[in-house]
C-alpha positions in Angstrom: 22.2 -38.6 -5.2 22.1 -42.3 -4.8 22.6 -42.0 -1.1 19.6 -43.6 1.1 17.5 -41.0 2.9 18.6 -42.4 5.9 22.7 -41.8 4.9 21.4 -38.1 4.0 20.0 -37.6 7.1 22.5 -38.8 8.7 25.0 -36.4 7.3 22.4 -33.2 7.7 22.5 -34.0 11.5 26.6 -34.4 11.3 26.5 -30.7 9.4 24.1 -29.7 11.8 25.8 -30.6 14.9 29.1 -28.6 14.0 27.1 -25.9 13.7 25.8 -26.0 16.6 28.9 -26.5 18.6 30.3 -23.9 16.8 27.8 -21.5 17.4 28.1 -22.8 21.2 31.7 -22.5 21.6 31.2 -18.6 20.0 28.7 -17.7 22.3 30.3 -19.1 25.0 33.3 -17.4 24.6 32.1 -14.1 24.2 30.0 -14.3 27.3 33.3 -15.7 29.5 35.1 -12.6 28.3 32.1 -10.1 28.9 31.9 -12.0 32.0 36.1 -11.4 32.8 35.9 -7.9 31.6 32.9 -6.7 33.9 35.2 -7.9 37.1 38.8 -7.3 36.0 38.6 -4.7 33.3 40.5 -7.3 31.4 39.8 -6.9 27.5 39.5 -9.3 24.8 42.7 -10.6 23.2 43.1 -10.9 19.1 42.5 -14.4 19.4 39.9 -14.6 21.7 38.2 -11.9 19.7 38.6 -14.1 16.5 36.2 -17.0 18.2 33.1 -14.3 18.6 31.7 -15.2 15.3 28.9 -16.9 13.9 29.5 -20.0 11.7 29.5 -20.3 8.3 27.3 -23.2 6.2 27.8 -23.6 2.6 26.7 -25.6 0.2 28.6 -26.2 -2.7 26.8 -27.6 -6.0 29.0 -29.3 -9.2 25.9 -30.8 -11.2 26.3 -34.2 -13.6 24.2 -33.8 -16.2 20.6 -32.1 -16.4 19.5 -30.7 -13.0 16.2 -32.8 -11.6 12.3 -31.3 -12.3 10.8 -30.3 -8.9 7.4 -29.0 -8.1 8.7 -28.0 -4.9 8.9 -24.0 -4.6 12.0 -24.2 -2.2 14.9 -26.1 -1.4 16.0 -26.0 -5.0 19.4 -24.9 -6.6 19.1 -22.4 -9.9 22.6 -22.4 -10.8 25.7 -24.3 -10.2 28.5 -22.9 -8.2 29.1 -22.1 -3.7 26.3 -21.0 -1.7 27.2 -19.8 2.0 25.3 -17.8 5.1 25.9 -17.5 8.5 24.1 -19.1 11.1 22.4 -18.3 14.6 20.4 -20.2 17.0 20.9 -23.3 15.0 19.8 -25.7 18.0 16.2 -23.3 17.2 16.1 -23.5 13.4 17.2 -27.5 13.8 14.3 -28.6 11.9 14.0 -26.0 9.1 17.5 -26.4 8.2 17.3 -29.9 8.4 14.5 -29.9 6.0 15.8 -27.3 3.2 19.7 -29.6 3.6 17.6 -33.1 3.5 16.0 -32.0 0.1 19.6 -30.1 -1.7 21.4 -33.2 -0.6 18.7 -36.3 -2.3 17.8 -34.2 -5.6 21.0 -31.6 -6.5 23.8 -34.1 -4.8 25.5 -30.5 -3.1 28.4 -30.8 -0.2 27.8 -28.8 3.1 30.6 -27.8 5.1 30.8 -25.5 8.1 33.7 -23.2 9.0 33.7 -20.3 11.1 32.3 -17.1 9.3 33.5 -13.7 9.1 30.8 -11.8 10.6 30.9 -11.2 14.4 28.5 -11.5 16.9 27.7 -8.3 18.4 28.0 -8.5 22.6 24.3 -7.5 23.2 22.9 -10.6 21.0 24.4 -13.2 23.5 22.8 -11.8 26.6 19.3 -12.8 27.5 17.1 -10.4 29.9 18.8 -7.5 31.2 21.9 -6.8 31.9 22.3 -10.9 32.8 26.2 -10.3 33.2 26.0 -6.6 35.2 27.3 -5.0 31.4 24.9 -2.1 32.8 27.3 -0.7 35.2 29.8 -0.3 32.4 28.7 2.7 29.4 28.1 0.6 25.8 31.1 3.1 24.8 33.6 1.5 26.5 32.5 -2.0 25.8 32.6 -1.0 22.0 35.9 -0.4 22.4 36.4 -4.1 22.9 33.7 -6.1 21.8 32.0 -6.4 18.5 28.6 -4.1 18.6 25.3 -4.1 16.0 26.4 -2.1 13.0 23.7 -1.6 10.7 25.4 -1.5 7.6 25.6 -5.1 8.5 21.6 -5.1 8.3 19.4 -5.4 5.2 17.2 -6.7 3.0 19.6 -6.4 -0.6 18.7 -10.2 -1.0 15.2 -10.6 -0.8 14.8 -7.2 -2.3 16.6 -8.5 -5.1 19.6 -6.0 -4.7 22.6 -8.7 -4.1 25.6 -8.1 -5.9 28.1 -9.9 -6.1 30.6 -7.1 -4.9 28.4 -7.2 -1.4 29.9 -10.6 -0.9 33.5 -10.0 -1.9 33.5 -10.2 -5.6 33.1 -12.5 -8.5 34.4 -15.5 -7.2 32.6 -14.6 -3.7 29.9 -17.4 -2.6 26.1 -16.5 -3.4 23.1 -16.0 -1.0 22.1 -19.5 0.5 19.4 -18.0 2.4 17.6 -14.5 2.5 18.4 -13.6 5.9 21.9 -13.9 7.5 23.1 -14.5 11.4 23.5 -11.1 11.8 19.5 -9.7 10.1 18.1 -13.1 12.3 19.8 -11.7 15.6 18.8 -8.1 15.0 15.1 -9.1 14.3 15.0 -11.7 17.5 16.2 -8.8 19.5 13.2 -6.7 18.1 10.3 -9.1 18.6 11.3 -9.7 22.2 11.2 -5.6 22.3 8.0 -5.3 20.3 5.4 -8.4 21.4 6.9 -8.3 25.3 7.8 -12.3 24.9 10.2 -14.8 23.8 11.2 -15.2 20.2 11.2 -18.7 20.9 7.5 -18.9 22.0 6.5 -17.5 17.9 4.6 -20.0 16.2 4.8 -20.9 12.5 0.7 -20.1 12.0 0.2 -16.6 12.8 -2.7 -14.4 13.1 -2.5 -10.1 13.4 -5.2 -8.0 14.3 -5.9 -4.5 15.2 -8.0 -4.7 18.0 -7.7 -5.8 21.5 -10.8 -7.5 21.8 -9.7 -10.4 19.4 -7.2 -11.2 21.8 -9.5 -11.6 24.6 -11.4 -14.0 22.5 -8.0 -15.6 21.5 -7.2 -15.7 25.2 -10.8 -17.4 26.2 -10.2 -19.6 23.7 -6.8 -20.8 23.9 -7.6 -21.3 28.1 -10.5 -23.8 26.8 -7.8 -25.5 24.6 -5.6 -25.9 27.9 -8.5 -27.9 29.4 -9.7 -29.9 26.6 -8.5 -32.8 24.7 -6.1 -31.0 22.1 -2.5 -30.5 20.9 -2.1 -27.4 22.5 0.3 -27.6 25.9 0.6 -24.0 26.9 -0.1 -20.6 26.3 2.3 -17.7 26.6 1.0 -14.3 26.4 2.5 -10.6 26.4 4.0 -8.9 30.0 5.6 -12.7 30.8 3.1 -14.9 31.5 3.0 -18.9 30.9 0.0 -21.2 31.5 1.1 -24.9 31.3 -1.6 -27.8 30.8 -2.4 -29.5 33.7 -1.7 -26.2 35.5 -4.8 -24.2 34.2 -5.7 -21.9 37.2 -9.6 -20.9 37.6 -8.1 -17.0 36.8 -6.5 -17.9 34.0 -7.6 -15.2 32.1 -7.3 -12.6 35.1 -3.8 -13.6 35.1 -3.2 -13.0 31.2 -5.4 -9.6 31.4 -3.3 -8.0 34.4 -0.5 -8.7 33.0 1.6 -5.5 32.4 1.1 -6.5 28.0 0.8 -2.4 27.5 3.9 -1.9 28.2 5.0 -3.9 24.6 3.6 -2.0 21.3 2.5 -4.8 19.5 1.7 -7.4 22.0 1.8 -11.4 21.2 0.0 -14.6 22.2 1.6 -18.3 21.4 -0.5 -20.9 21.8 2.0 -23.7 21.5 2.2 -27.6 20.8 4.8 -30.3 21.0 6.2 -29.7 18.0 6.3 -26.0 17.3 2.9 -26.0 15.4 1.0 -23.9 17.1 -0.6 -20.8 16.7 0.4 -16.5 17.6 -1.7 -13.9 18.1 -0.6 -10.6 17.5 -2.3 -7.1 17.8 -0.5 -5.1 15.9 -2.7 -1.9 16.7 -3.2 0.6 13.8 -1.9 1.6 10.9 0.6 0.6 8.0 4.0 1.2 10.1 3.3 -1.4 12.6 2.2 -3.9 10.5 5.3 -3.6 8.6 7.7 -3.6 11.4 6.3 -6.4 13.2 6.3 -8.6 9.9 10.2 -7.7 9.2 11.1 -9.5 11.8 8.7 -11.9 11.9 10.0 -13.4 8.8 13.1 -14.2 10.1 11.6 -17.2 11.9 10.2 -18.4 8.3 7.0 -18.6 9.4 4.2 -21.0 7.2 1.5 -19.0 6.9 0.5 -15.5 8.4 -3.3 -13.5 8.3 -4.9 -10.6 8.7 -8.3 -10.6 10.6 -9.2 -7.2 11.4 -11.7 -4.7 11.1 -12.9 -2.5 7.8 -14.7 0.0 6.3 -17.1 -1.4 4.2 -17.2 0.2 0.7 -20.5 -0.8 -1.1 -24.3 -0.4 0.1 -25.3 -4.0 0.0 -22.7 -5.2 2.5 -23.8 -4.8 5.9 -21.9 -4.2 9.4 -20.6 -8.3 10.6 -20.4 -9.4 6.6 -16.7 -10.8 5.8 -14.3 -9.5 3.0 -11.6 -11.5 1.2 -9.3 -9.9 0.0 -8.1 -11.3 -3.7 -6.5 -8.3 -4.2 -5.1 -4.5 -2.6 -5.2 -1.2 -3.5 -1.9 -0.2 -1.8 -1.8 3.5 -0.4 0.1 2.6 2.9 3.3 3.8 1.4 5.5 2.8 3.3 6.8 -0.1 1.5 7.4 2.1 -1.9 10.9 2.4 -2.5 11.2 -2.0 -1.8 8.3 -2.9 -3.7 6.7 -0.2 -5.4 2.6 0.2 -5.7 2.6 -1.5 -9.2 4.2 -4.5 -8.6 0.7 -6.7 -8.5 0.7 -8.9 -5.4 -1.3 -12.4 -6.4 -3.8 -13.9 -4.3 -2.4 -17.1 -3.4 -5.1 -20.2 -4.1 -4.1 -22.6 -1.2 -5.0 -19.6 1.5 -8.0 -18.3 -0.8 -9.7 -21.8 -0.4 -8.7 -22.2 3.5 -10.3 -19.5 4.3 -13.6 -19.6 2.3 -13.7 -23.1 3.5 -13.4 -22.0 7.0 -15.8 -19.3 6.9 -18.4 -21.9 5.7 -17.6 -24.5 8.2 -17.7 -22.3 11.3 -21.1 -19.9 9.8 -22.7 -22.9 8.5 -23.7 -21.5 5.5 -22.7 -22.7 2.0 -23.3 -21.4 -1.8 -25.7 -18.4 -2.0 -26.5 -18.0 1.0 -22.3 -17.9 2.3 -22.0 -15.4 -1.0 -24.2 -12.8 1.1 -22.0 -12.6 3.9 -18.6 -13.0 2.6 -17.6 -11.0 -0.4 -14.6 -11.4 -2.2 -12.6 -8.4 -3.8 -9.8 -5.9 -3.8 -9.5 -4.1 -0.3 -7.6 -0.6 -0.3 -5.3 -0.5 2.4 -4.5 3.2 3.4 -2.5 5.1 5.3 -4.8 7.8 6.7 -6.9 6.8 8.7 -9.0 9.9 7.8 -9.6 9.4 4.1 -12.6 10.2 4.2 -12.0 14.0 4.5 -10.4 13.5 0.8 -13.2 11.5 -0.3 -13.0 14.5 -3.6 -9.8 12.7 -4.5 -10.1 9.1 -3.8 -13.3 8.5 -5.2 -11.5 8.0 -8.8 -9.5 5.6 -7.3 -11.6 3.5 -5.7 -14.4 3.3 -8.9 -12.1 2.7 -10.8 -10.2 -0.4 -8.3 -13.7 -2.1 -7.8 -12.6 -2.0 -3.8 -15.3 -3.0 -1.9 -13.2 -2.5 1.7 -11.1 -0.5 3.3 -8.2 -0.6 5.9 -4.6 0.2 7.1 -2.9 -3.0 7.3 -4.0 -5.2 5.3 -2.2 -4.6 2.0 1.0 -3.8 3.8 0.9 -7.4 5.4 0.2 -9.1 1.9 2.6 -7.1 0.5 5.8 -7.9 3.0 4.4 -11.5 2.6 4.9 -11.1 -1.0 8.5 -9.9 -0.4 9.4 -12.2 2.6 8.6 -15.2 1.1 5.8 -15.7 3.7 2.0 -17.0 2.8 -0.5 -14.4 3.4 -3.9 -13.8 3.7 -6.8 -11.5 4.4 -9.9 -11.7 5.8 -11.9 -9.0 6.9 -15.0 -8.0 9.0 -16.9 -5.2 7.9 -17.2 -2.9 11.4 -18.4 0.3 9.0 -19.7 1.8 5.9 -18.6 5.5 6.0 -19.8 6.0 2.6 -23.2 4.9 3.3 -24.1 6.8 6.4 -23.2 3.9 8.9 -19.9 5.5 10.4 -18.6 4.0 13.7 -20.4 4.9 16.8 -19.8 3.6 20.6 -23.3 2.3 20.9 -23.2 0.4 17.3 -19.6 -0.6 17.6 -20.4 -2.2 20.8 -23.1 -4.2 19.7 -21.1 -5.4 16.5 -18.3 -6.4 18.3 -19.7 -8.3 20.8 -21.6 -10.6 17.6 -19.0 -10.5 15.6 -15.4 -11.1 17.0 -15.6 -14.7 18.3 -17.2 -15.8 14.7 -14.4 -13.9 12.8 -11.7 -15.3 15.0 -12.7 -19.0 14.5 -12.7 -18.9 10.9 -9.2 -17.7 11.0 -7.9 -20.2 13.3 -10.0 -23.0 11.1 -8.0 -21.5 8.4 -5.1 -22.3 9.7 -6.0 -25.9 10.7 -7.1 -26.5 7.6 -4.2 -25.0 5.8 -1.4 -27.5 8.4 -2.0 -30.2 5.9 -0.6 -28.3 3.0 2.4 -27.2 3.8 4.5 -28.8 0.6 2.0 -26.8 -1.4 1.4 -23.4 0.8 4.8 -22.3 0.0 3.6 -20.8 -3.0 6.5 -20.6 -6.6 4.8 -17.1 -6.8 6.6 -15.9 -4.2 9.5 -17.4 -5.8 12.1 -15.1 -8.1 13.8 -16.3 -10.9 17.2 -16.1 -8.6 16.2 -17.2 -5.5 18.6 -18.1 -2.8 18.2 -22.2 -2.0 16.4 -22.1 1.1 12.6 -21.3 2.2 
């Protein structure tokens, strides 16, 4: 622990490296003999099938004396002993592993080392686009007679769901989780986004934003464009149905280009605004409903994203609020469901400050209005979050509920989101625009709902992306402890 930070870094990047020339050579290899086997028929050979697997890091911690304090909410070590996960894409995730391996090495003193790993890479993970090396012609059955193929009893969640046994990793003496998500959950989720949002994994951003309605994105698109053209850190924009607008190389249809795109062909389709430096900001409309928004944050979180909100439209739930007034959510009434059996409805799920603040703050600075007069239009309380989207037929049965919850808003997504932040690890965040009152005799028209959305989107969007600028210079202290457990793997 007396090494310079220079000497730590220094050895990070050495650790680093062999990874990622081990994770080369394994891809690589598998793709040569993919390649040899769609012309010759030739298959794999024992050894050449022993180089298809990801690499191993681990971390190995043999503490001197009392452990050091730190504030820090990640990148710390709870008991001594060998941590170890396998590793993809580690050219991608340079910087996050360098920063969690930077911080073990200067305060807990661990050892890295790097070694192949026992898990193999399934063939389909190593090809990008379709069918890249004609695999097509040739049924999946017989290649899984010969290459390693996704086995989802491989997949899951037992570590962040706080279901890790030893036994899962061999016994006893067998290393514990380093991180939540292995090679083999990243690969399977990286597959998914590309499948859901109809773009590159690598195009996600760290400060994302969902939605359930289209017409945020076309704001977001408007918007981004104007970025493109101004003086700002923003250097391109990549949007759903594969298209890329570059700075410098803004065309006058930008935005006819990104809307004719074929996007609604993707379920849940994405927009990266990106920087330099990965800092950017993604868009995603993740349509209606509970299931989507947990599916699209599962594999989200691979990617260890900073921060991710909700800005969407709801119901309205008390007669002073008004259609275009803003809810934040400090708490959820969870009815979505679907995320029982993980994390069941009475687990409470905190309001995290750092977000809370960002987003008040933002909502001021882009409405103008302050104190009292801010209080009338944004009202803070617990949002129920439901899964059927016609709840009000069984307004007999969930009036109770929603008395006796204080909710003053209602929607599908919401609490699901905050909730698989909560069990991700990720920063989350709510804020919501009323578009309804369906108690109060202002239900959603065409007429009305086309008046408020045309007053009301670009407002509600700019607070969110304020938000998130404002929230970029607290990163040390966004990654909340309370969405820490008392066993947590090392990293983020």
């Amino acid at each position: 622990m007396s090494e310079t930070p220079a000497a730590i870094r220094d050895a990070v990047n050495t650790v680093l490296d062999q990874l990622e020339a081990l994770h080369d050579d394994a891809v690589e290899a598998l793709r040569a003999v993919l390649g040899r086997y769609v012309e010759t028929r030739e298959p794999p050979t024992p050894g050449e099938r022993a180089r298809f697997r990801y690499p191993e890091l681990r971390l190995t911690y043999r503490p001197e004396g009392v452990p050091p304090p730190s504030h820090r909410a990640f990148a710390k070590v709870q008991t001594p002993g060998v941590y170890a996960t396998t590793v993809t894409q580690p050219a991608r995730f340079r910087a996050y592993l360098s920063e969690q391996l930077e911080a073990l090495v200067a305060d807990y003193g661990v050892t890295l080392a790097v070694a192949p790993g026992r898990q193999a890479i399934p063939y389909p993970y190593v090809l990008e686009g379709q069918d890249e090396l004609g695999v097509g012609d040739i049924p999946p059955s017989e290649l899984a007679q010969h290459f390693p193929t996704p086995d989802l009893t491989q997949v899951g969640d037992e570590i962040a769901d706080g279901l890790w046994e030893p036994a899962m990793g061999g016994g006893p003496d067998a290393p514990r989780p380093l991180a939540l998500f292995d090679a083999v959950r990243v690969d399977y989720s990286l597959k998914r986004l590309v499948h859901y949002t109809g773009t590159d994994w690598r195009a996600v951003q760290p400060w994302i934003l969902f939605t359930n309605y289209h017409r945020y994105v076309d704001e977001f698109i408007h918007w981004a464009i104007g970025q493109l053209v101004a003086d700002s850190p923003y250097v391109a924009l990549v949007a759903a149905g594969g298209v890329r607008i570059e700075r410098g190389c803004v065309p006058d249809n930008a935005f006819e280009r990104v809307a004719a795109a074929p996007w609604r062909r993707h379920q849940m389709p994405a927009y990266h605004l990106l920087t330099a430096d990965d800092q950017g900001v993604t868009l995603v409309n993740i349509g209606v409903g509970p299931s989507n928004a947990k599916t699209i944050t599962d594999h989200l979180a691979v990617l260890r994203p900073h921060c991710w909100l909700m800005v969407g439209h709801c119901g309205g739930l008390r007669a002073s609020q008004r259609i275009g007034d803003y809810v934040l959510a400090h708490a959820y009434l969870r009815q979505d469901h679907i995320l029982d059996d993980a994390l069941p409805p009475a687990v409470p799920i905190p309001a995290l400050a750092e977000i809370q603040v960002a987003l008040q703050e933002a909502a001021a600075q882009v409405t103008g209005d302050r104190g009292t007069e801010l209080k009338t239009r944004l009202r803070t309380g617990t949002v129920v979050t439901d899964d059927d989207r016609n709840w009000e037929l069984r307004w007999s049965q969930e009036r109770r509920l929603i008395n006796l919850s204080r909710a003053i808003a209602i929607d599908m997504e919401s609490g699901t989101i905050a909730a698989q932040g909560y069990r991700l690890r990720v920063p989350y965040g709510t804020l919501l625009c009323v578009s309804d009152k369906p108690l109060h005799g202002e239900i959603k028209l065409p007429g009305a709902a086309n008046a408020f959305y045309e007053r009301a989107i670009g407002e509600h969007l700019m607070i969110g992306l304020k938000a998130l600028d404002l929230l970029r210079g607290e990163v040390a202290s966004l990654h909340s402890r309370k969405l820490r457990s008392f066993d947590e793997p090392p990293f983020r």
